[in-house]
C-alpha positions in Angstrom: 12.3 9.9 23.3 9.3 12.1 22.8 6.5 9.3 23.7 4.5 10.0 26.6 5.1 8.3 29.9 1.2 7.1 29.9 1.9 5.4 26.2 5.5 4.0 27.0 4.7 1.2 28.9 1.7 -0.1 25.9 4.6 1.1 23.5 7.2 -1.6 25.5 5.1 -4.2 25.9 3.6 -3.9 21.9 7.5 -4.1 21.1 8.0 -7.4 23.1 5.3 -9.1 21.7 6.1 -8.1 18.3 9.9 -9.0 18.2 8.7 -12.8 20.1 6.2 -13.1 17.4 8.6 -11.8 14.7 11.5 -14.2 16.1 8.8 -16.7 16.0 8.3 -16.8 12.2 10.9 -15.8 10.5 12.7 -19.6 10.0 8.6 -21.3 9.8 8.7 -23.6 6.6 5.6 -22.9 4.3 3.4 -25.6 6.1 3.7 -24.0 9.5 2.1 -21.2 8.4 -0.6 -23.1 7.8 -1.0 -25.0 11.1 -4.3 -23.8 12.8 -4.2 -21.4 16.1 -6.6 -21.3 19.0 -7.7 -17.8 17.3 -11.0 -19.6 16.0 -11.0 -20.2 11.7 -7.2 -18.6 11.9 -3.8 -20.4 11.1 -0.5 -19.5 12.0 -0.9 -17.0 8.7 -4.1 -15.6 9.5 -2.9 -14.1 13.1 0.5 -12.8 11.3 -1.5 -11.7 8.6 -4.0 -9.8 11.4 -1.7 -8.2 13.5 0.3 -6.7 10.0 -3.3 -5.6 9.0 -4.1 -3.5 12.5 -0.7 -2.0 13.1 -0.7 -0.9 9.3 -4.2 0.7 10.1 -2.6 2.3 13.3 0.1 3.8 10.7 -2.9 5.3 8.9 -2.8 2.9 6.1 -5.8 2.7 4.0 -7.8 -0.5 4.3 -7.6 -3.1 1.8 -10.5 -2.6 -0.9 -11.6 -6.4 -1.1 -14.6 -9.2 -1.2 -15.2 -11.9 1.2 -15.3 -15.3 0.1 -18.9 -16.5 1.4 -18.0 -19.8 3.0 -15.9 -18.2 6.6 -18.3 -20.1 8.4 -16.3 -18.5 11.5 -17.2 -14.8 10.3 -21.0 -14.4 11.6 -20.7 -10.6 12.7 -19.6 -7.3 11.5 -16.9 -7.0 13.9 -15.0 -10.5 12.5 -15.7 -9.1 9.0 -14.0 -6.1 9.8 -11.3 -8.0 11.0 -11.4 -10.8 8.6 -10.5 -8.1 5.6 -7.0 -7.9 6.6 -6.9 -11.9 6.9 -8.4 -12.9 3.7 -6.4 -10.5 1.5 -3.5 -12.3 2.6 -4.3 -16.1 3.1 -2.6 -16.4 -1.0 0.8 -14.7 0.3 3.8 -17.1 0.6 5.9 -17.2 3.6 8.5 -14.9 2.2 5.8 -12.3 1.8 4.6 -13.0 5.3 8.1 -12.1 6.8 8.9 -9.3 4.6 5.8 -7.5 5.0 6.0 -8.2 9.1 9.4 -6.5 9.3 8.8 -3.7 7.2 5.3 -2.4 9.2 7.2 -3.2 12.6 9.9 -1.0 11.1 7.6 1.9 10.4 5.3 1.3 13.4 8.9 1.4 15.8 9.7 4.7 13.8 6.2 5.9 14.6 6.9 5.5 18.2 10.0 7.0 18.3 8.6 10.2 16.7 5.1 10.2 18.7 4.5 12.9 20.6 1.1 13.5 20.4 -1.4 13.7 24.1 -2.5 10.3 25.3 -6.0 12.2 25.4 -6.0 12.7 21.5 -8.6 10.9 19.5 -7.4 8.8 16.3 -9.5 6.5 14.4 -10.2 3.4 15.6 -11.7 -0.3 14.5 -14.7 1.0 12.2 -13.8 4.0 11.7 -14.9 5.0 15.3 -12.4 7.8 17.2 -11.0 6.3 20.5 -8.4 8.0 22.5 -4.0 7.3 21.8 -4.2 5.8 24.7 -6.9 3.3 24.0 -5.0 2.5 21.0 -2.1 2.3 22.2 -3.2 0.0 25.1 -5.5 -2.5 22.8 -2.5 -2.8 20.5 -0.6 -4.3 23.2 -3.4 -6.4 24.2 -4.2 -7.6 20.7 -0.2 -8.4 20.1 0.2 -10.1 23.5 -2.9 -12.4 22.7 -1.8 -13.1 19.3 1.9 -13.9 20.4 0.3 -17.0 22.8 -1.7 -17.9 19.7 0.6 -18.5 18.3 2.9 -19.9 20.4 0.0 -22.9 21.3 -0.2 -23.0 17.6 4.0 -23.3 17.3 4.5 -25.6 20.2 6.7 -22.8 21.8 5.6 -21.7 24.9 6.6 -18.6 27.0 6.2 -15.2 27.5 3.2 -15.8 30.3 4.5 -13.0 32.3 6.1 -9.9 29.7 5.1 -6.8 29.8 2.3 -7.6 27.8 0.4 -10.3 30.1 0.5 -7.4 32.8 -1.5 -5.2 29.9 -3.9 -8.0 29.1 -4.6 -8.6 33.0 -5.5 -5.2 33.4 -8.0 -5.1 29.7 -9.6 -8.4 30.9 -10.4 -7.6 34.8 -11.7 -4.4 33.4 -14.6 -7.1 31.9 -15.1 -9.1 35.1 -17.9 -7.1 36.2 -20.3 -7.1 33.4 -19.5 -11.0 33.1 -20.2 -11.5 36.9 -23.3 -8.8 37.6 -24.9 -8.5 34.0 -24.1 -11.6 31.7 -24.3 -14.2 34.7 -27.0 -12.3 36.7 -25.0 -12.7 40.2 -27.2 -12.1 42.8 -27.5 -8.4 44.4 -25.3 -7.6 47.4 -23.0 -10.5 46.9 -19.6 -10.9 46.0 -17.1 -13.4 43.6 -14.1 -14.2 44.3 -11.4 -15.4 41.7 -7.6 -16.6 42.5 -5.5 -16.5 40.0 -2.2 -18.2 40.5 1.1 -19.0 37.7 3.0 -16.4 36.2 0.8 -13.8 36.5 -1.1 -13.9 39.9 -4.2 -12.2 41.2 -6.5 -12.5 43.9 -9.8 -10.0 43.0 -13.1 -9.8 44.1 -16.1 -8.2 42.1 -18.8 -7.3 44.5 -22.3 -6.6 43.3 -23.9 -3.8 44.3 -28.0 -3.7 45.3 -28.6 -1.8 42.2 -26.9 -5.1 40.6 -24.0 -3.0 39.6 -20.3 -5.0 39.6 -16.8 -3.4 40.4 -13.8 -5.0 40.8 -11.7 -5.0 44.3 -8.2 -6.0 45.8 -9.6 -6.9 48.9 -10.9 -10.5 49.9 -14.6 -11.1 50.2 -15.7 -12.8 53.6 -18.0 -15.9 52.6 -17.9 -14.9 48.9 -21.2 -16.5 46.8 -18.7 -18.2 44.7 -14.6 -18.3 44.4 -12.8 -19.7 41.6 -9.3 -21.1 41.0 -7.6 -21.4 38.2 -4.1 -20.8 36.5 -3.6 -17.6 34.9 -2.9 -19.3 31.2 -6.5 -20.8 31.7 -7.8 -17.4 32.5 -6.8 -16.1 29.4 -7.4 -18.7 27.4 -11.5 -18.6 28.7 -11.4 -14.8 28.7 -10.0 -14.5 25.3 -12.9 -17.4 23.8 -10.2 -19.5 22.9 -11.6 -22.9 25.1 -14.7 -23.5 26.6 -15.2 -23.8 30.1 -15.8 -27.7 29.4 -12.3 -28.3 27.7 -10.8 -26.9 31.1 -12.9 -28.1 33.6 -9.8 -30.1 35.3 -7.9 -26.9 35.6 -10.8 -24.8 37.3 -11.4 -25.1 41.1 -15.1 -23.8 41.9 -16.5 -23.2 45.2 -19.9 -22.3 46.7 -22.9 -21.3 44.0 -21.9 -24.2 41.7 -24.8 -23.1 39.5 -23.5 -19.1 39.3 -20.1 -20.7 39.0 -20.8 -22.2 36.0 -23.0 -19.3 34.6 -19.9 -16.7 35.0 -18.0 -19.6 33.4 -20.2 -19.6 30.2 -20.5 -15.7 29.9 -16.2 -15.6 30.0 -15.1 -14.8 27.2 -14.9 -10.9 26.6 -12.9 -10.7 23.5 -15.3 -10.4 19.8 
């Protein structure tokens, strides 16, 4: 195996997501693939038809050449028309299609893998043609997939996989967006600190302290009469975190104490994901 130690474990946990979510669809009849996700404006195709399109561009495949209809009323920037492009060229294939063209790209991307040998440091072309590092790739792939995979297990009615390999990614990605929520979107106030428990298969007690400059990082350590703390259950995390619920639709499953008003403000600014 020639992948770098710093890509294998995004290179495991992308390969567990992608054989759940291929297990997943292989036996759907037509009209699952139709059933709608949380992934807002995508079905059960959409998401398939979304993560063939990205790992086909991590292959180096060239982008689909292709109009969008004008009615997506869910497309209103140009990151979700970037990533609608993949979707829409698809939404006409038949399930047979769907499967076929799933296995073959996780053939090729696991034949990739095996044959990568490349620096974790080296730059590769990213979403909009922008260069990010292999390891940025590799890391947001397993993110994406992860995310995708509980989409469509909601969607599916099959739930699992809360705590793979790929939930520990996807805790990392999203605490690395706690302190821009907490300091920047939902102004907390200078010198004070948030605390949030996190508790079900994945568990987490973290604190993001804000600096006097307003400046957020994220800690291990507990804060001592914290401005706000807030419980919840880590499939509730990443639902908010990933924009797929509101903070209303979840209210009973959040515990907030202290500032009730920043509470709620960090609760609106959640979401992280475009």
């Amino acid at each position: 195996m020639s992948l770098h130690p710093t890509l294998q474990p995004y290179a495991d946990a992308w390969t567990h997501s992608i054989e759940a979510i291929s297990e997943m669809v292989q036996s759907l009849v037509e009209g699952e693939w139709n059933r709608r996700t949380p992934c807002p404006g995508w079905s059960v195709r959409d998401v398939v038809s979304h993560v063939i399109g990205m790992d086909s561009e991590m292959l180096g495949d060239p982008r689909p050449i292709h109009a969008l209809p004008r009615d997506l009323f869910h497309v209103t920037t140009e990151h979700q028309r970037y990533m609608e492009m993949q979707v829409d060229v698809r939404r006409h294939h038949t399930a047979p299609e769907m499967t076929a063209e799933l296995e073959y790209t996780v053939i090729r991307r696991n034949r990739q893998l095996r044959n990568e040998s490349r620096d974790p440091g080296t730059l590769v072309r990213g979403p909009f043609g922008k260069e990010i590092t292999l390891e940025q790739a590799y890391r947001m792939r397993a993110f994406d997939v992860w995310v995708h995979e509980q989409d469509l297990r909601t969607a599916l009615g099959r739930p699992g996989n809360l705590d793979s390999p790929g939930a520990y990614v996807a805790r990392d990605v999203l605490l690395e967006a706690l302190p821009k929520v907490v300091a920047r979107d939902a102004d907390a106030p200078r010198s004070s600190a948030i605390v949030f428990d996190v508790h079900g298969p994945v568990e987490f007690l973290r604190t993001v302290r804000v600096d006097i400059q307003g400046r957020g990082t994220v800690e291990t350590a507990p804060a001592l009469g914290p401005a706000a703390t807030l419980s919840l259950d880590w499939e509730t995390y990443v639902r908010l975190a990933c924009g797929r619920v509101g903070p209303e639709a979840v209210a009973d499953r959040v515990k907030t104490e202290g500032d009730q008003d920043l509470a709620a403000a960090i609760l609106r600014n959640f979401a992280v994901t475009p």
